[in-house]
Structure formats: structure tokens, C-alpha cells
Phi, psi and omega in degrees: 000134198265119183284116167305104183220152200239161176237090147247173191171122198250007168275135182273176165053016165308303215103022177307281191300317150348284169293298186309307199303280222265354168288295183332297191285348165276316166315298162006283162272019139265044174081325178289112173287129212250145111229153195228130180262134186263095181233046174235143163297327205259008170060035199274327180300331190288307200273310169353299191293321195093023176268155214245150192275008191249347148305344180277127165214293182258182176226191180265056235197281187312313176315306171301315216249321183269348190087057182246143153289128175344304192329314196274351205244329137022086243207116160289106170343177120300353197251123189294169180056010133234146207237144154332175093245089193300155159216176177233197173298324176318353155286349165289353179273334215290326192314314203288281166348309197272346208266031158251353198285175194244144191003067158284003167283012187213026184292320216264319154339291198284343180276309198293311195323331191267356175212047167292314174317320194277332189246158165287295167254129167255120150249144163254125201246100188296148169287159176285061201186164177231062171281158163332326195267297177295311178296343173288321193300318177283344174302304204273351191258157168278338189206138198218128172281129161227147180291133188220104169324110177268098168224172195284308206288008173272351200269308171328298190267025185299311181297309177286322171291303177323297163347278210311300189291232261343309178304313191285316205285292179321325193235007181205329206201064203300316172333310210316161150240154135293098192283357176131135189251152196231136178305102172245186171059049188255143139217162231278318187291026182229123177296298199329314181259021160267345161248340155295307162342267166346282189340289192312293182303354195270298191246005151328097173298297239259187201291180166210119155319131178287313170302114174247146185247123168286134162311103202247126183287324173327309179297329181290305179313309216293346200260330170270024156218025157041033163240163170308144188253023134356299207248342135347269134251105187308324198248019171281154174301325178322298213285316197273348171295312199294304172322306176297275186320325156310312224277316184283322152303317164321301196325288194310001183257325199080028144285117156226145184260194169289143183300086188253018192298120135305103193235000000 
């Protein structure tokens, strides 16, 4: 049964979509069956990944709203061993849409649930925001990563977010976890984020990944050659933080696969 970590974070311009692409796509090739779920309207993960609109026949749009099964909507990467679950702008509709739905916070559950079987890891790379769609998305997860911009004002809604899965973990989803939180966009030459940094590991209760992703240009280019940046450049610092950071996930599963370590 395929264990479910949702990437939130209700501050945009975190590294949400980043962190789903490019953690997914290094397991992927360590082997380990990958989905990765599109639960933004603005789709970056679907193009990012490189599925293409004529690949597209449902999105997760359909999955909430028509009864479509995950199954059918499902799109294969170019990156082996990872698969889609595409979206499009029509999920800008569904917060409205659902809220007539019968237990709809548990709706994006009841879509995952028949084929969890099929993957090792499912990630959901969650809206910037704390709507119906992210709670269903925290409802259907065992866990949740969340990416924290090391800047001051990423630190502000940490705190409001933690609320939220309390909430979900009190009333829909008693499991959840914080599977941890990971530093991105850093760079080492700005002091200010060499003291968020501090800040977080200092006063942080949840885990902090010791792997922080740095700011990379490698990483920027890859979504406008709508790949992973893995798959992008092998050999960039970017592809070695996201390894190195697979590897540190792994540990915390008590998983290890064939050796793909970059140092």
C-alpha cells in the first residue's frame, strides 16, 4: 500500500511544485513507483512533468466532480516509473462546486484509495491556499511535507498552517503527520537566510530535513524544458540536493534502494 504525503504550504512561491517534481522524480529512479498528484488549477506540475493537453482525457477536476476514477485520468511521464494525476484551469471551480458534495472532505480519499496499491509513493502537491482541496488533499494524506522559502515571511504562515492539519488530524484525518519540514530556495550568501534557517531548526517541534535546496539556475530552467531537473541535468547541484534529499527521505521510511547518492 502506497504511502500518501501531501506538499503544503499556503504561502505561494514556496517550492510546493518543485519539491512534488523533483522528490517524485528522483525516487522514480531509484526505482520506487512514483505519483505525483496535481491539485493546483495552475497545473505547472502536469506541464513540468511534460504531459502534453493531447494526453490529457480526465484531470482530477473530473475525479471530484464527474466520479471519474483516478485510474482513467492518470497520464505516464517521460520520467520511468512516474505517473501523473493531471489538472487543469477547471479546478478553479471545484472550491464552489463541492461544497454541496456529500462528505466532501473526503472525497480526493475515496478517488485514491483503489489504486495506493499500485504506487510506492503518492505525492500531492497542494494549492497555495487552505480550501476544500487542500483538506481533502490533507484528509487522503499519511503525511505532510511542508517547504519553507528561507525568508522571514515564509515563517509567518507556518504557524497558521500547523493549525490547519491540527484541525484536520482532530476532526477527518486522526493519522496525519508532519513528515517534516524542508528549506528551500536558499541561498548561502544572504545572512537574512542563514538566520531563517537558524530560526526554523532552532524552534521548530517537527523534523527539518538536514538537505536544503538551494537556489539553482538548473532547477529554474527545468519546468521550460517541462522536465524534472534530474532529467534536465544530471549532474547539477540542483539533481544533487533533490537526491540527497530523496535518500534522507528514505531513511525516515527505513527504506533503502540501489545507491544513487551524488556527493
Amino acid at each position: 500500500m502506497g504511502k500518501v504525503i501531501a506538499i503544503a504550504n499556503q504561502k505561494g512561491g514556496v517550492g510546493k511544485t518543485t519539491l512534488a517534481i523533483n522528490l517524485g522524480a528522483c525516487l522514480a529512479l531509484m526505482e520506487y513507483k512514483v505519483l505525483v498528484i496535481d491539485a493546483d488549477p495552475q497545473a505547472n506540475t502536469t506541464s513540468g512533468t511534460g504531459i502534453e493537453k493531447e494526453q490529457i482525457v480526465h484531470t482530477i477536476y473530473d475525479c471530484f466532480l464527474n466520479e471519474t476514477p483516478a485510474a482513467d485520468a492518470i497520464v505516464v511521464s517521460a520520467t520511468p516509473n512516474l505517473s501523473i494525476l493531471p489538472s487543469d484551469i477547471n479546478l478553479v471551480g471545484a472550491e464552489l462546486e463541492l461544497v454541496s458534495k456529500f462528505k466532501r472532505e473526503f472525497l480526493m480519499k475515496e478517488f485514491i484509495e483503489p489504486i495506493k496499491d499500485q504506487y510506492d509513493f503518492i505525492f500531492i502537491d497542494c494549492l497555495p491556499s487552505l480550501g476544500i482541496i487542500t483538506v481533502n488533499s490533507l484528509t487522503a494524506a499519511d503525511s505532510v511535507i511542508i517547504p519553507v522559502q528561507a525568508e522571514i515571511f515564509s515563517l509567518e504562515g507556518l504557524g497558521k498552517l500547523k493549525n490547519t492539519i491540527n484541525l484536520v488530524k482532530k476532526q477527518l484525518n486522526p493519522e496525519l503527520i508532519i513528515e517534516g519540514i524542508v528549506l528551500t530556495m536558499y541561498d548561502k550568501r544572504l545572512r537574512l537566510a542563514n538566520l531563517v534557517i537558524e530560526e526554523v531548526k532552532e524552534h521548530s517541534k517537527d523534523r527539518v530535513f538536514d538537505t536544503i535546496v538551494h537556489r539553482n539556475s538548473r532547477i529554474s530552467e527545468a519546468p521550460s524544458a517541462h522536465q524534472p531537473v534530474i532529467m534536465y541535468d544530471a549532474g547539477s547541484k540542483g539533481t544533487i540536493n533533490f537526491i540527497n534529499l530523496a535518500h534522507e527521505f528514505l531513511s525516515y521510511q527505513n527504506i533503502t534502494k540501489p545507491d544513487l547518492a551524488l556527493k
